[in-house]
C-alpha positions in Angstrom: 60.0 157.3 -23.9 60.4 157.7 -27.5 63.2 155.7 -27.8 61.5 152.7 -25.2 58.4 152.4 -26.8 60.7 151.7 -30.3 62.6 149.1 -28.8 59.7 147.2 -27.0 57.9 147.5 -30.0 60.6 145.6 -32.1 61.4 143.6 -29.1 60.3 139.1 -29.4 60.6 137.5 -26.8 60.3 133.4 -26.9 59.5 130.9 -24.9 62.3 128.8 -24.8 64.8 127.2 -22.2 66.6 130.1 -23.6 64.4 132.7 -22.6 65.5 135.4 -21.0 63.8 138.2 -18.8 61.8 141.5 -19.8 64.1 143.5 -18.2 67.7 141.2 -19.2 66.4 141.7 -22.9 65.6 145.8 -22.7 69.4 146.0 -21.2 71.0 143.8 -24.1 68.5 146.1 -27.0 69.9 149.3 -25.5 73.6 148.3 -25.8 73.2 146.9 -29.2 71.6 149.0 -30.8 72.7 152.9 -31.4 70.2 155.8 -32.1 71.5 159.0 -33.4 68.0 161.1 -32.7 67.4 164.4 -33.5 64.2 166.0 -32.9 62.6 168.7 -35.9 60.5 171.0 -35.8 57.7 171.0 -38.7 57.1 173.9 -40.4 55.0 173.1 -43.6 54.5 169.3 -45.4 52.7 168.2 -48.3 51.9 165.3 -50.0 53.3 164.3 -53.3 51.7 161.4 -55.2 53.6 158.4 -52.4 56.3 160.6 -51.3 56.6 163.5 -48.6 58.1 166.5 -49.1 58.2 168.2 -45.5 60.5 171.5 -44.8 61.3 171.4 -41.3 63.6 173.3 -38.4 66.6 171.6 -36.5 69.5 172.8 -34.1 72.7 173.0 -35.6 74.8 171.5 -32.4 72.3 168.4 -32.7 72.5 167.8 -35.9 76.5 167.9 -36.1 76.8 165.9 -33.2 74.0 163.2 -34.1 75.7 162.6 -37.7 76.6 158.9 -38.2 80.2 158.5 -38.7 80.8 158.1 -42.6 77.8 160.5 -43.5 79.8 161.8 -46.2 80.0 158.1 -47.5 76.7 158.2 -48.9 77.5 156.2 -52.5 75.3 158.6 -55.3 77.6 161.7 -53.5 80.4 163.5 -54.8 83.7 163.7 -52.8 84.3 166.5 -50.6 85.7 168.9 -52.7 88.2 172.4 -52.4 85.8 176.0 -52.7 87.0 178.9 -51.2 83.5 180.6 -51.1 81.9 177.1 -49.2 85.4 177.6 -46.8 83.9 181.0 -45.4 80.6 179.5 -43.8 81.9 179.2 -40.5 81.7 183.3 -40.1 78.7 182.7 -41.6 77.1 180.8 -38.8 79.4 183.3 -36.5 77.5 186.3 -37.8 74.0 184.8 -37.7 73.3 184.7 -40.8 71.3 181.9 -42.1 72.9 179.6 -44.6 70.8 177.7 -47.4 68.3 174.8 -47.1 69.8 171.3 -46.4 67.9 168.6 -48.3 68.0 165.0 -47.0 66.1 161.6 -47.3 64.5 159.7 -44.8 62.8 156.2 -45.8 62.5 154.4 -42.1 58.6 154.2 -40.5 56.9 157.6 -39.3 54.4 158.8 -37.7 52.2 161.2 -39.8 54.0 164.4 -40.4 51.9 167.3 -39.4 52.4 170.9 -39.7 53.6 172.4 -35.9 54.2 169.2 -34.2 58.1 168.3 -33.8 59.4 164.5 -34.8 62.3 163.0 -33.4 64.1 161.3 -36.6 67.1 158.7 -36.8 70.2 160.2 -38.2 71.5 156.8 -38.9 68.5 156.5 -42.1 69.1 160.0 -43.0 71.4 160.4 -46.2 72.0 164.4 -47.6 70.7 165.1 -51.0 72.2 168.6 -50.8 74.9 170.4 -48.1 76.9 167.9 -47.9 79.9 170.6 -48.5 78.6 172.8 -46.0 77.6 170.1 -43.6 81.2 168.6 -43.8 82.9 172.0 -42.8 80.8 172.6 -40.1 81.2 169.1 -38.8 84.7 169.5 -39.2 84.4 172.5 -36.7 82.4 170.4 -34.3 85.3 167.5 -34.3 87.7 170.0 -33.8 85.9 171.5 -30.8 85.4 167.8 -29.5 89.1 167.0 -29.7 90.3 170.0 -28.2 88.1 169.6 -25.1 89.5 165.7 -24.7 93.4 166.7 -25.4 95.5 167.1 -22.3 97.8 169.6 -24.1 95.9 172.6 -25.2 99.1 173.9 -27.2 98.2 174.7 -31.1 100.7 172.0 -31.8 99.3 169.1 -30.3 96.1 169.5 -30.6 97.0 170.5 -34.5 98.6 167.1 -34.7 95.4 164.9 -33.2 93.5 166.8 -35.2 95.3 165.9 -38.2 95.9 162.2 -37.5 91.7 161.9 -36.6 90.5 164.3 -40.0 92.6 163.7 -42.5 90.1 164.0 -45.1 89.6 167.6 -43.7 93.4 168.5 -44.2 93.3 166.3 -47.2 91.2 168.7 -49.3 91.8 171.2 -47.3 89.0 172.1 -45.6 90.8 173.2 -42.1 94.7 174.1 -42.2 97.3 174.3 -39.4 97.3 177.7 -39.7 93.6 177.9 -39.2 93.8 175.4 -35.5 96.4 178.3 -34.6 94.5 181.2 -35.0 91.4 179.4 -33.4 93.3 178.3 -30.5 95.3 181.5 -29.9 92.0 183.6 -30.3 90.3 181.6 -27.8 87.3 181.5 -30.5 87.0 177.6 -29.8 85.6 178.0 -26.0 82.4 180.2 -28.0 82.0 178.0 -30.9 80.4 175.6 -29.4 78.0 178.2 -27.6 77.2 179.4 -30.9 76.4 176.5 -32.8 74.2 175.2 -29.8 72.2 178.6 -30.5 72.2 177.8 -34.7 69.0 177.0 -36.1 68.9 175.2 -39.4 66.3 174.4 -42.0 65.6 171.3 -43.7 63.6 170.0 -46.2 63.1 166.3 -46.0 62.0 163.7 -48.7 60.4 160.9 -47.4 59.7 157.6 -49.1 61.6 158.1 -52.6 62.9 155.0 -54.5 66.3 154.8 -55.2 65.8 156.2 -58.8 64.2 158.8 -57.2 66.7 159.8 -54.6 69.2 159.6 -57.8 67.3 162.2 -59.8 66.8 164.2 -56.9 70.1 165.0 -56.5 71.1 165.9 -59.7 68.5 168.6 -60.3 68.9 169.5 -57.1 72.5 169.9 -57.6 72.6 170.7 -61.4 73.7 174.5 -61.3 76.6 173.8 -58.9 79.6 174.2 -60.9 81.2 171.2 -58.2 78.8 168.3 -59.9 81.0 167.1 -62.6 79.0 165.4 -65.8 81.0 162.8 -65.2 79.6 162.3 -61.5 76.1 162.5 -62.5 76.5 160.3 -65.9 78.0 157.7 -63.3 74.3 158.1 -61.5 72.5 157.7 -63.9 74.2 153.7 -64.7 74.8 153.7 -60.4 73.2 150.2 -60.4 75.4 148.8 -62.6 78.5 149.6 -60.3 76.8 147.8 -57.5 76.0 145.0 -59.2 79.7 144.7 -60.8 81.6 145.3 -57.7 82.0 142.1 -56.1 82.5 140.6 -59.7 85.3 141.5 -61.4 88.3 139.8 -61.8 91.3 140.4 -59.3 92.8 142.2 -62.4 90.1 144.6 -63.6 89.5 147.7 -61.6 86.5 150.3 -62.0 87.1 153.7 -60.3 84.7 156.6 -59.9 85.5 159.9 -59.9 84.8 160.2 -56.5 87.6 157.6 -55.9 91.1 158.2 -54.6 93.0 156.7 -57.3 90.4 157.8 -59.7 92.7 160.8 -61.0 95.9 158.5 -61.3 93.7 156.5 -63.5 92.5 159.0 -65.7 95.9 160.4 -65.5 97.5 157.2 -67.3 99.6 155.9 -63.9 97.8 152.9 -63.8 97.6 148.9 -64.2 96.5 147.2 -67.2 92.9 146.5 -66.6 92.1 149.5 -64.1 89.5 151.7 -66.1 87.4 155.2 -65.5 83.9 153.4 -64.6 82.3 156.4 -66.7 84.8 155.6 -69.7 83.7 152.5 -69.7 80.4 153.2 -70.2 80.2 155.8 -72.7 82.1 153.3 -74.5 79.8 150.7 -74.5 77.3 152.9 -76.0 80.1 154.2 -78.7 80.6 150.6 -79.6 76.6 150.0 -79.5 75.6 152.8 -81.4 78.6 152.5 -83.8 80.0 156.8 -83.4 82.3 157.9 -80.5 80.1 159.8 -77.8 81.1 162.0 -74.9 79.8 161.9 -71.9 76.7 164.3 -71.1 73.4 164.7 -68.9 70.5 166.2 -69.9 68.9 167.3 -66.7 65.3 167.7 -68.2 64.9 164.1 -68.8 66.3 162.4 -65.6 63.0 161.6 -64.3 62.7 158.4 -66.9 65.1 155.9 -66.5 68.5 156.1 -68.7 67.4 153.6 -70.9 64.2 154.0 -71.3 64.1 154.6 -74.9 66.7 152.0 -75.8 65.9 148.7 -77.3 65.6 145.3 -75.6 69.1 144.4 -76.5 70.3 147.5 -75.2 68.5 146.6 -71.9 70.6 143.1 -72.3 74.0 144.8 -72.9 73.7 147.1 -69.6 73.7 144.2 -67.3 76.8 143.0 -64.9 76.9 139.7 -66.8 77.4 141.5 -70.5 79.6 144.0 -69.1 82.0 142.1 -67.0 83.1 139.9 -70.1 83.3 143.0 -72.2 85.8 144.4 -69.5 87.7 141.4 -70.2 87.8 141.7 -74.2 88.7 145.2 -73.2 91.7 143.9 -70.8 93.1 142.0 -73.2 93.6 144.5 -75.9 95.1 146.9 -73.0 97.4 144.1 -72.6 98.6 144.2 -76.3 98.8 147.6 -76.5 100.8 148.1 -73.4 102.9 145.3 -74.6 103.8 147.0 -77.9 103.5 150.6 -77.0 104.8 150.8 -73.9 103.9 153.4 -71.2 102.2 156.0 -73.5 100.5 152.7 -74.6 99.3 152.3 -71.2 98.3 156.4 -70.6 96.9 156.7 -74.0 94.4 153.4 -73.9 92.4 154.5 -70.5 91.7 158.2 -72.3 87.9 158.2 -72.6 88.7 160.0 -76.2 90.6 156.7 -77.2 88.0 153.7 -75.9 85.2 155.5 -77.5 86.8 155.9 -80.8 87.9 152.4 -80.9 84.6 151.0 -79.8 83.4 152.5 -82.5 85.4 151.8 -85.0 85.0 147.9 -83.6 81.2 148.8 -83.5 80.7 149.9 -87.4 83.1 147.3 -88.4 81.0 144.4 -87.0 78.0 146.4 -87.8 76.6 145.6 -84.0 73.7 148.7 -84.8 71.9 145.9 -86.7 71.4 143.4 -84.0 68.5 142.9 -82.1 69.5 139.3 -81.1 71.6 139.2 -77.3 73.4 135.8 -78.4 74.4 137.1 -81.7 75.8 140.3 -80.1 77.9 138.1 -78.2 79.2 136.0 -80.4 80.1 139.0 -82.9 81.8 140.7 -80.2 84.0 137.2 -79.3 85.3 137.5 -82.5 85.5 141.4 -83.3 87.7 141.7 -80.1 90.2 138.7 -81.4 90.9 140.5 -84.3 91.3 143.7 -82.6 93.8 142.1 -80.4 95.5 140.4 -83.8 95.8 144.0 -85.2 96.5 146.0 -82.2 99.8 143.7 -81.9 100.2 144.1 -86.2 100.6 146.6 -87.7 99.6 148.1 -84.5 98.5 151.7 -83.7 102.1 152.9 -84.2 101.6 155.9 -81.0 104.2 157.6 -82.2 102.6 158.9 -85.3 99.7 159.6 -83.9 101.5 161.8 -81.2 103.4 164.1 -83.9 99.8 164.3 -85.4 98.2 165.3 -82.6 100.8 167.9 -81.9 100.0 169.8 -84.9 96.2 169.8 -84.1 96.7 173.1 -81.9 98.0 174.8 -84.7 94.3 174.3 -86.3 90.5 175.2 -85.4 89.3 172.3 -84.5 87.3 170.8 -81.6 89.9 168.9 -80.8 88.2 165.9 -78.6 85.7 165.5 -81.3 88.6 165.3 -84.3 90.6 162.7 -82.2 87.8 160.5 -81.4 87.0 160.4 -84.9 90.7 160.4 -86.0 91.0 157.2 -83.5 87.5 155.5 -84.9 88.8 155.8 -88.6 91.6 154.3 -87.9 90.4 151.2 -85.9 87.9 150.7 -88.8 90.9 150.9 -91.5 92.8 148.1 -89.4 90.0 146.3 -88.9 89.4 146.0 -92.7 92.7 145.1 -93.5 93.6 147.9 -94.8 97.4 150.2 -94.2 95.9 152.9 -92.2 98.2 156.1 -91.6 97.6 158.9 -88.8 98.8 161.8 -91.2 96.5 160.7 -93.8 93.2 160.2 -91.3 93.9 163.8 -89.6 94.5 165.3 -93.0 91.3 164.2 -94.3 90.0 164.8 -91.0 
C-alpha cells in the first residue's frame, strides 16, 4: 500500500486524445519506476536546527539486497580500499557480534520521524556517510551468495570464475580471493550465510535534510580518525564543486584525476600525458601561486563547518571558479609541453609532482607579485603574460633536471624536511629565471 499510495500520489493524468486509463497508467508507473525499500525501525530522533538526526534499526539481508547498484559510486567517497582488520567482519556478523553504526543521508520527502514507529525508506536516495568499507564486504558476500545459487555448476572453479568476471572491483582490491570462494564452497558455509545475515540486525543513524556542504563536512569529521581518509581525499572535498563544474569543460587534452581514480596513481606516479594533472595538485597550486609560498596540502578538521574560502578575499572567490581555473590549466599545459619537450621523460614525471607545481607557482606568484591584486581582470592579464615568460625560460636556459637530480640525491645525506627544502629549492629557482638571472641547483640547495 505504501508503495501505491506513492505512485498515485505522483501520478497526472490529462485529458487528452492521448489519455490513457487509471489502471493502463498504474501498470506503465510500476514498470518504470524501481523502488529499493527498506523498512527501519526508529529508535531515538531529534531535531537539529533544519536537519534530522534519527538513529534507527534495519535487517542486514534487506539492506544488502535493497542497495542500488553503484552504491559505492557515491562522488564525496573514497575508493574501496585494502584493510586486513575491515577483511575479518564477515566472522564478525558469523559470531553475532554487532559491528559499528552505519551513517547515511536521506534528503527525499518523509513522513515525520517518531520515536517507535518503523518507516519504509528508498535506498535509491540513500548515500553512506560512513561503512561504506564494511558495507562493500558484506555486499560482496551477498553477490557471492546470489551468484552461487543462479550457477548451474556448483564447482569452486566456475562459480570462482562468474564471480570474478561480475566483481571485479572485489578481486581488484582484494576484498574476496579464490582461495576464500574455495573454502566457502567446500565448507558448505554459503548454504548458512544467507540464514545468518537474514537474522543480522543493524544500526543506523540517518541525517536527513543536509545541504551538500553539509553532507561534505559530515563525512570528514565523521571519518577523520580513520587512518584510510587520505588528506588528499578530504582537501579534494573541501574544493568538490569545483570538479563538478570543471568536468564537462576541459579540453580533450587536459585531464583532472582524483585520488579515488583508477589512473590517479599512474598520474602521480609520472606515467602520464602532458596535460593529465592530480586534481588536488592543482589546487594547492593555485593557492601557492595566489599566496606567493609553496603550500602542502592539509585539513584542519576543526574548521570544516565554514566554507573553504570563507576568509579569503573577493578575488580569491574569483580565482576558484571553472572559468579562472580551466584557462590556468591551459597556461599550466603549455609549460608541461615545454618542459617535456626539453627534459624528456623525467621532464614529464618530475612536472606533475605536487612538490614541483607548487614551488613554481610560487616562484611565478612572487615574481608577478599576484599577493597585491585585488582586481580579477588584472590578475588575468598579469598571469597571460607571467606564464609566456615562464614558457620562454622553461625552454632557455631551462631547469636543467639533471642538476637538480644529483642535488636532490645528496639531500638524504642531510636533516632536512625534505618536501619543504625542495619546494623552496624549486620556488627560488623559478624566481631566479624569472628575473633573468643564471640560477644554479648547487647554489640554491647550498644556501638552502
Amino acid at each position: 500500500m505504501f508503495l501505491i499510495a506513492i505512485i498515485l500520489e505522483n501520478l497526472t493524468l490529462v485529458s487528452s486524445p492521448f489519455s490513457i486509463d487509471i489502471e493502463v497508467a498504474f501498470f506503465f508507473t510500476i514498470s518504470a519506476v524501481k523502488y529499493n525499500l527498506m523498512d527501519f525501525k526508529i529508535l531515538d530522533t531529534k531535531e537539529v536546527e533544519t536537519r534530522t538526526w534519527v538513529l534507527a534499526k534495519g535487517n542486514l539481508f534487506e539492506y544488502l539486497s535493497e542497495l542500488k547498484n553503484d552504491f559505492y559510486n557515491f562522488s564525496i567517497q573514497r575508493k574501496i580500499v585494502k584493510n586486513q582488520y575491515l577483511d575479518s567482519i564477515l566472522s564478525t556478523i558469523v559470531k553475532g557480534d554487532p559491528i559499528p553504526i552505519l551513517t547515511i543521508t536521506y534528503n527525499k520527502r518523509t513522513t515525520k520521524f517518531a520515536a517507535g514507529k518503523s518507516i519504509s525508506i528508498d535506498l535509491n536516495d540513500v548515500e553512506i556517510l560512513d561503512g561504506l568499507q564494511r558495507t562493500f564486504r558484506l555486499w560482496t558476500y551477498y553477490k557471492i551468495i546470489e551468484i552461487y545459487k543462479e550457477s548451474k555448476k556448483k564447482d569452486p572453479v566456475s562459480v570462482a570464475t562468474t564471480i570474478r568476471q561480475k566483481l571485479p572491483m572485489a578481486f581488484d582490491t582484494a576484498v574476496i580471493t579464490y582461495t576464500e570462494i574455495k573454502n566457502l564452497i567446500a565448507d558448505e558455509e554459503l548454504e548458512s550465510l544467507e540464514s545468518t545475515f537474514k537474522r543480522f540486525d543493524l544500526y543506523f543513524i540517518i541525517w536527513y535534510n543536509l545541504s551538500p556542504q553539509q553532507v561534505i563536512n559530515k563525512m570528514l569529521i565523521l571519518n577523520a580518525g580513520q587512518r584510510s581518509v587520505t588528506k588528499t581525499h578530504q582537501y579534494e572535498l573541501l574544493f568538490l564543486y569545483l570538479w563538478h563544474d570543471l568536468e564537462n569543460r576541459l579540453h580533450p587534452k587536459i585531464h583532472l584525476y582524483r585520488e579515488k581514480d583508477f589512473f590517479a596513481n599512474d598520474v602521480k606516479a609520472g606515467q602520464r600525458s602532458v596535460g593529465d594533472y592530480q586534481f588536488s595538485s592543482v589546487i594547492v597550486g593555485l593557492r601557492s601561486y595566489l599566496e606567493e609560498r609553496p603550500l602542502k596540502i592539509s585539513v584542519d578538521i576543526n574548521t570544516l563547518a565554514t566554507d573553504p574560502l570563507d576568509d579569503d578575499t573577493s578575488i580569491n572567490e574569483q580565482v576558484f571558479k571553472a572559468d579562472f581555473i580551466e584557462s590556468f590549466l591551459h597556461y599550466l599545459r603549455d609549460v608541461d609541453e615545454v618542459i617535456n619537450s626539453t627534459e624528456g621523460a623525467f621532464g614529464k614525471k618530475w612536472f606533475v609532482r605536487e612538490t614541483t607545481l607548487v614551488g613554481i607557482l610560487a616562484g611565478l606568484g612572487t615574481y608577478l607579485e599576484i599577493s597585491e591584486l585585488n582586481d580579477i581582470k588584472e590578475l588575468r592579464r598579469r598571469t597571460d603574460e607571467g606564464f609566456k615568460q615562464l614558457k620562454k625560460k622553461s625552454k632557455s636556459p631551462g631547469y636543467k633536471l639533471n642538476d637538480f637530480q644529483n642535488e636532490y640525491n645528496n639531500l638524504y645525506n642531510k636533516t632536512v624536511n625534505v618536501g619543504t627544502f625542495v619546494r623552496k629549492a624549486i620556488k627560488d629557482y623559478t624566481l631566479s629565471l624569472l628575473r633573468d638571472e643564471t640560477p644554479s641547483w648547487k647554489k640554491i640547495f647550498n644556501q638552502a
